[in-house]
N, C-alpha and C positions, 0 to 999 in steps of 0.2 A: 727494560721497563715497558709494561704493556699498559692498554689503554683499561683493561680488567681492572690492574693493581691501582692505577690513580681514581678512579672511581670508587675504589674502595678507602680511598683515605679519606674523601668527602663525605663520600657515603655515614661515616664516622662520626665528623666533625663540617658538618655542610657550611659553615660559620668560617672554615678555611678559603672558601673561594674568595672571602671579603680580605683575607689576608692577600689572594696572590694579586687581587685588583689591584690593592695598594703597592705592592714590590712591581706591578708591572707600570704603574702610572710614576710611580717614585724613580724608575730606573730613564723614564722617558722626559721624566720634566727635569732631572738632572742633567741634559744635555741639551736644555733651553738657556739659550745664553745669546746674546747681541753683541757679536763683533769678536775678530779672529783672538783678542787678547784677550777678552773674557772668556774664550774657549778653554785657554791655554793651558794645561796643566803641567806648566814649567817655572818651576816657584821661584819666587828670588828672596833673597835674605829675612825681609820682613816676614815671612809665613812661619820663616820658626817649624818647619814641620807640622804644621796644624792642618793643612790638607794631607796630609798621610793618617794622620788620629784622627780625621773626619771618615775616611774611606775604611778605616780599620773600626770604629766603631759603629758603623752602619752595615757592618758582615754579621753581625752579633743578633741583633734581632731575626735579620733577613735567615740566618741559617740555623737559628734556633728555632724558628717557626719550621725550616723546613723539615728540619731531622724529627720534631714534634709530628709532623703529617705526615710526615714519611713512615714512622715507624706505630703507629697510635692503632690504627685496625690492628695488625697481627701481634705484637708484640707489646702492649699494653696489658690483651687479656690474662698473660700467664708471667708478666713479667714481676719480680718482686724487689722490697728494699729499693734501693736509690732508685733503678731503672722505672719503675711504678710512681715513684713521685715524681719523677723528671719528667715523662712521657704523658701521664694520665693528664685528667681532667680534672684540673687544682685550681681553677679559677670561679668565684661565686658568681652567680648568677647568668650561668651559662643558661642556654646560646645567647640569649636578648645580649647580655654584655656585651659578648663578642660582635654582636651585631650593632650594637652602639660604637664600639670602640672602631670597628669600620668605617663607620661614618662620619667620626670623630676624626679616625684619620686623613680623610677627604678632604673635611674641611682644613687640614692643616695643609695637603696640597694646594688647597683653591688660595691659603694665607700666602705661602711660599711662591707662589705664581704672582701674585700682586705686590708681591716685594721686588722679583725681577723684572715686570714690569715696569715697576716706580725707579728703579736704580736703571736698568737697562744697560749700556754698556758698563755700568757703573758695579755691579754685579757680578764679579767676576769668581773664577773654581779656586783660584790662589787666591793669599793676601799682596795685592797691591794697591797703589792711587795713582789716578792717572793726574795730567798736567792740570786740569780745571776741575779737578775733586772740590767739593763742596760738602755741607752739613746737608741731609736730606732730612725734611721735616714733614712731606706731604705723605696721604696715603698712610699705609701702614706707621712710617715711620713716624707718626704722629703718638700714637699710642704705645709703640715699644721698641726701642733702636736696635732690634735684631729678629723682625718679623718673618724671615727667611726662615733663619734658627729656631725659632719658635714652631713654625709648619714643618720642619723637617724633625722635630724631637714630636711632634704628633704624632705623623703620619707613622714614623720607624716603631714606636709604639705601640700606638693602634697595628699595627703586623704582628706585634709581640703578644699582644692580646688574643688574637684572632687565633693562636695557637695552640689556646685553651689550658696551655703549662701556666702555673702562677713561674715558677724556677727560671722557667726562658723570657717570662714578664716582666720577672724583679733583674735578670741579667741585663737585660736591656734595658731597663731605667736606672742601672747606676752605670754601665758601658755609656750610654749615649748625653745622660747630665754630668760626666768628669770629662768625656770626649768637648762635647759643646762649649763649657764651661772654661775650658781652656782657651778654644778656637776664640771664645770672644773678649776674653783676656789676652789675649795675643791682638786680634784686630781694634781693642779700644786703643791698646799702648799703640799700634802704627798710627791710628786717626788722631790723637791727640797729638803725636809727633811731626804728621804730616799737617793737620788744620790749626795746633793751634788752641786758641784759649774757647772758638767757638762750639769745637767739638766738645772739649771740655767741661762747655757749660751747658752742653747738651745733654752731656752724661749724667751731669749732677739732676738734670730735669726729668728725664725721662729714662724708666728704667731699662735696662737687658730685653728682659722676655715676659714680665707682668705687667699686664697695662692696668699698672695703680698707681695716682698721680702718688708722688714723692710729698 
């Protein structure tokens, strides 16, 4: 791969560099975490597998955008049938979109950051609870009880977007809302089980991932 041929992808689609910000700030805030057990990616029972459906659906956007950049200068112009819809520039109101949906993604970062801030060890890559788990209600968790989730279905997104394919846009918003959608259906039933009727009546108050009162 020479430094010719990536220039030429941008060169292309310049609305890709806002893609690789996001995959390169996404891969760096993923490994923000407070304390050796929040690190951990050694799941115990409660996870149900839902850290392995989170890491499998977050390859989906990331490498659909990439095969899009990768192959969109040369192979675009002569390609036909599926390869032309899948590759091409299927998405309305490029670039400005693409350039929104960047920024769009950012700001799901800068949500996802203020979630593990507010949880901090509490915050962790599996599902678990620790010994003094509690109902979190400040901060984000005021307006959506899975505000992490919510900046992470952005930003993944926002990358899918940035890749100008509608194909690799629409895979990655039904890969990453059946991925998610699961993960937090698995972690209500552990919090409910581990907290109780307060979690419970948290859930009835405030939704998942739209912050519209109930």
């Amino acid at each position: 791969m020479t430094f010719a041929a990536i220039s030429g992808w941008f060169a292309a689609r310049p609305y890709g560099l806002g893609g690789v910000a996001l995959i390169v700030l996404f891969l760096i805030q993923s490994e923000v975490r407070f304390g050796a057990k929040a690190r951990s990616s050694r799941a115990e029972g409660t996870d149900r597998r839902s850290s392995v459906v989170l890491s499998a659906t977050s390859l989906v956007p990331i490498l659909g955008f990439a095969l899009s950049m990768k192959h969109a200068p040369e192979t675009v112009a002569g390609a036909q049938g599926w390869m032309a819809w899948w590759l091409g520039e299927s998405l309305p109101g490029l670039p400005a979109s693409a350039w929104a949906a960047a920024a769009i993604g950012l700001a799901g970062l800068g949500l996802r950051l203020w979630a593990v801030l507010t949880l901090r060890e509490r915050y962790t890559r599996t599902l678990l609870t620790h010994g003094d788990h509690a109902v979190e209600r400040d901060g984000p968790y005021r307006a959506v009880r899975h505000p992490g989730y919510l900046g992470s279905l952005l930003c993944l997104n926002g990358i899918a977007f940035t890749s100008g394919s509608a194909p690799v846009f629409a895979a990655s918003l039904v890969a990453t809302i059946v991925g998610y959608a699961y993960r937090i259906r698995v972690e209500d039933r552990m919090l409910v089980d581990a907290l109780g009727e307060p979690y419970a009546q948290y859930r009835r108050e405030v939704r998942a991932l739209l912050p519209i009162p109930r």
